[in-house]
N, C-alpha and C positions, 0 to 999 in steps of 0.2 A: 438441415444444414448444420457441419460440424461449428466447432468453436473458431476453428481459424479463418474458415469464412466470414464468420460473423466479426470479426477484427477485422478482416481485411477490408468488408466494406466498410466498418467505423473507421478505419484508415484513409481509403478513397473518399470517403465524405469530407474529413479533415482537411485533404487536400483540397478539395473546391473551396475551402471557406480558409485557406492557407493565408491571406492577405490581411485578413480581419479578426485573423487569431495569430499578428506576430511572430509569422513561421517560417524556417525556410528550408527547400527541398532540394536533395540532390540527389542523380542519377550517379551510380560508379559503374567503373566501365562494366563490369560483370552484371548486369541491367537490375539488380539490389537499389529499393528507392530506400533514404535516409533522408525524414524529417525530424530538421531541429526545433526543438522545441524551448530551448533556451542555452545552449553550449556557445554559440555565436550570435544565436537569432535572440528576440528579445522575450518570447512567447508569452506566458500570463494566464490568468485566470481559467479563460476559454480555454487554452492550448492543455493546460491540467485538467479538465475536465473530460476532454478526447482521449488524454493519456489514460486517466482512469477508467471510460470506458473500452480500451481495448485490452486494457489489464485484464479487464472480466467479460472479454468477448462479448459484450454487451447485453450479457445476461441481467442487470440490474440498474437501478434511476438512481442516476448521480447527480444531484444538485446542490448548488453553495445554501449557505444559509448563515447567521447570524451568531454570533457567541458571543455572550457575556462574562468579561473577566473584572469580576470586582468592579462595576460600574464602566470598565472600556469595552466597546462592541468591537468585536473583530469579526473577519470572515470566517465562517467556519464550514462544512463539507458534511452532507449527510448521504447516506448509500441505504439500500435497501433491494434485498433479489431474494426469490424464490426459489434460487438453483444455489444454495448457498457451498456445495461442496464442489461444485464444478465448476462456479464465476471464483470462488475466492481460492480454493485449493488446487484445482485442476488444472489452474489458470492465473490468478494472480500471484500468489505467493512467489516471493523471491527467491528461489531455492535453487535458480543457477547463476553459478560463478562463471563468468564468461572469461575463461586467459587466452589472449593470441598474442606472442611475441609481448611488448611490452603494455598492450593494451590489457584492459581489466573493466569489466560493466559487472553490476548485477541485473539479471535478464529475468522481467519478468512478462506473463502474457499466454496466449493461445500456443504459440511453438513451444513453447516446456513441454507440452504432451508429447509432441513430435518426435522430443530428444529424450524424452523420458526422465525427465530430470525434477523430481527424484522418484524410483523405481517404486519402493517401498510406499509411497502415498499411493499412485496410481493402482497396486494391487490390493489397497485397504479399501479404497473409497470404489473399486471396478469400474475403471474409467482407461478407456485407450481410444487414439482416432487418429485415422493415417488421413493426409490430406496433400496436394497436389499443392499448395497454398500456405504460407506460415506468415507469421505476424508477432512481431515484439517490443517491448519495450525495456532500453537498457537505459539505467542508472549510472554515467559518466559525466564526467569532464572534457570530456574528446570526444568526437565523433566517429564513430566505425571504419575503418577505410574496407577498399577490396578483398582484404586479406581477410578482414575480421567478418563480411558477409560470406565469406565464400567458407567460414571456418560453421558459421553457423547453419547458413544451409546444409552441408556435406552432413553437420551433427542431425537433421532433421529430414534427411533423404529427400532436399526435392533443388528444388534448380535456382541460382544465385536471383535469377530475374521473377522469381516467384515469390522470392524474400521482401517482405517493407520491417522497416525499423525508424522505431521514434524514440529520440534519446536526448535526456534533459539531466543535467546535476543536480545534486539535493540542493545545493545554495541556489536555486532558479526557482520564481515563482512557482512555473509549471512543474517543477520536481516537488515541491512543497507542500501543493494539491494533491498529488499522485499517491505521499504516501502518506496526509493525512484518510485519507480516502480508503487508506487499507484498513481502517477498524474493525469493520465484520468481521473480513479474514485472519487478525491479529486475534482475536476473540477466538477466530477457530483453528488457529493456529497450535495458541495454547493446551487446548481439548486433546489432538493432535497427540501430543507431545505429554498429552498425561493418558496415551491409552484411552482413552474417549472415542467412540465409534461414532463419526459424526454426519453420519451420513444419517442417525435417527435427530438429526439440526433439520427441517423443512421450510424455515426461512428465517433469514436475520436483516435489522435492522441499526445503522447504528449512525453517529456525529461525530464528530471531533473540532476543534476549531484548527486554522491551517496557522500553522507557524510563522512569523515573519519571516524576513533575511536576518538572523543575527549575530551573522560575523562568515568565519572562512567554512568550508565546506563540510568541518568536523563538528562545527559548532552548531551549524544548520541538523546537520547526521542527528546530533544532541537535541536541539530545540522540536525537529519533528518527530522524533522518538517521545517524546514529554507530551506533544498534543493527545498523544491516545495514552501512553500510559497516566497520565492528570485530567487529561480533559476527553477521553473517548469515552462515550457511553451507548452501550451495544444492548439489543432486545433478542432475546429470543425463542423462533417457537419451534417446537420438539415432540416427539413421541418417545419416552423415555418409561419402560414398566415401573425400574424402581428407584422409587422415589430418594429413599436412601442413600442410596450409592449416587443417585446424582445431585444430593444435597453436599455431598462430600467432595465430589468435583468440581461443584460452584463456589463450596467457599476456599478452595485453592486458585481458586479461575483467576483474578482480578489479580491489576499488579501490587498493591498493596498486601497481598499473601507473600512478594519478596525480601528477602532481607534486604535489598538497594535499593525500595522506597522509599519516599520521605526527600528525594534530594536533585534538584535538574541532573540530566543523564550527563550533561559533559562535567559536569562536578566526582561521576561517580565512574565514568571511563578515563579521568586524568588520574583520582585515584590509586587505579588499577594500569597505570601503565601504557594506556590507550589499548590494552589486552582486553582484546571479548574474552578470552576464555576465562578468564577473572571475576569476567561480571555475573551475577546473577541471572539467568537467564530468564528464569521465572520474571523478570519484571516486564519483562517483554508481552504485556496485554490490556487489553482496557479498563480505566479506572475502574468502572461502574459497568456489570452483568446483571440483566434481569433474564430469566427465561421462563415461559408460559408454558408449563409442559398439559399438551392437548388431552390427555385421558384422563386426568384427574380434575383436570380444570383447574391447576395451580398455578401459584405466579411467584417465584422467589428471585430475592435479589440480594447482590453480593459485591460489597467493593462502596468507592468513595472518590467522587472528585476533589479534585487541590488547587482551586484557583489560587492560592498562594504562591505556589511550588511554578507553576505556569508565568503566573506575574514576571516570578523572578527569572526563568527560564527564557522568555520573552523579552525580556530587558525591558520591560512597559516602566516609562519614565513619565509622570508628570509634573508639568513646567507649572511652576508656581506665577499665578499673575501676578501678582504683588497687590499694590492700592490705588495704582496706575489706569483702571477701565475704562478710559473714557476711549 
């Protein structure tokens, strides 16, 4: 079974539990189903959860879990697969920009392969698959109309009524989850991006805690960007000969190797202009990298979480009781 099958039934499952994950579905006329996952509807926890497993075709165990920030427990999201170059790069990595007319998503998910988006990953990692069937997940404010299913099917050769899309904004619970949820592939993103052949990755592990809501959708953009660059910590295991050379690539790995460490990310994109090209891009990965590499029997680790930098990112306030307890 390809990847977009495997989405498209974490999709149809999603819909039978549509009621009790906060959701809501609609048909366009071009027969493209569109479930909200928080743009109108109110979605949550659960509905981030579905988002993430269709990001990675359900190649990997996504489950909430607990995070400790300076004595406040938040929720936090831990992921784990053994297809790591195919659930997180093949698959979830955000690396299309969806434009129709005045609409704009970033689309992540199983149809990226479809549309080949981006060429150069797929013939690094040897990875192609044509399917009858596509499945995505966009990153907006708006919900997709007609125009924008049929702009994506057309990109992914198959039929508008073959298309499902589930779309949530970064300020939404379920957008919150979705993209603390990318830390493995944020970790292998990086790799990526430093010439790192990542396909000798055989499986990655990793947490993050999920961001609250804290403030408009830029702010959000910033606060979940900060959960994995301060508070991701990813594992990894590897067949890597030398050791060397990937002692070198691990201590470049972690965001802390950038010069825009040290400081919440909307502090350091108001900076800059609200200009990505400004920013550092190296900050862009997990606090803390451990990797096991399998033939030597080694374990190194590289990077540093910042529960401070997170506090303050979080807006975590605590209210003074006073002398009033009773």
């Amino acid at each position: 079974m390809g990847i977009n099958e495997m989405g498209f039934e974490v999709f149809e499952e999603m819909l039978d539990y549509g009621d009790e994950l906060n959701i809501e579905v609609h048909e366009l006329e071009n027969g493209a189903i569109v479930a909200d996952a928080g743009v109108k509807a109110q979605g949550g926890y659960g509905a981030g959860i579905y988002l993430s497993r269709i990001c990675m075709a359900d190649l990997a165990e996504v489950q909430l879990t607990p995070f400790d920030i300076n004595g406040v427990l938040l929720p936090g999201i831990q992921v784990a697969t053994d297809h790591p170059a195919i659930s997180c790069m093949a698959s979830q990595c955000a690396m299309w920009q969806i434009k129709s007319d005045k609409y704009f998503a970033m689309g992540s998910g199983p149809a990226r392969v479809l549309a080949r988006k981006t060429r150069e990953l797929y013939d690094k990692i040897g990875f192609e698959e044509f399917s009858d069937v596509g499945v995505i997940v966009l990153e907006s404010n708006k919900l997709p109309d007609e125009k924008v299913a049929a702009f994506i099917a057309e990109t992914c050769s198959i039929d508008p009524a073959d298309l499902r899309i589930a779309c949530a904004p970064t300020d939404s619970v379920a957008g919150l989850v979705q993209v603390s949820a990318r830390v493995v592939e944020t970790g292998l993103h990086k790799l990526f991006t430093m010439g790192f052949d990542i396909n000798t990755i055989k499986s990655g592990w990793g947490r993050a805690p999920i961001s609250p809501i804290t403030g408009d959708a830029t702010m959000c953009m910033g606060s979940s960007n900060d959960a994995i660059i301060y508070g991701g910590e990813t594992y990894y295991t590897l067949d890597y000969e030398n050791l060397e050379e990937l002692g070198q690539h691990l201590k470049g790995m972690p965001s802390q190797a950038s010069r825009d460490w040290g400081a919440p990310f909307y502090k350091t994109f108001k900076a800059a202009g609200f200009d990505f090209f400004k920013v550092d891009h190296n900050v862009f990965a997990p606090a803390k990298v451990v990797m096991n590499e399998m033939r030597s029997r080694s374990t190194f680790v590289s990077g540093n979480v910042n529960l401070d930098v997170l506090a303050e990112s979080f807006n975590l306030q605590k209210l003074d009781l006073g002398d009033d307890r009773r």
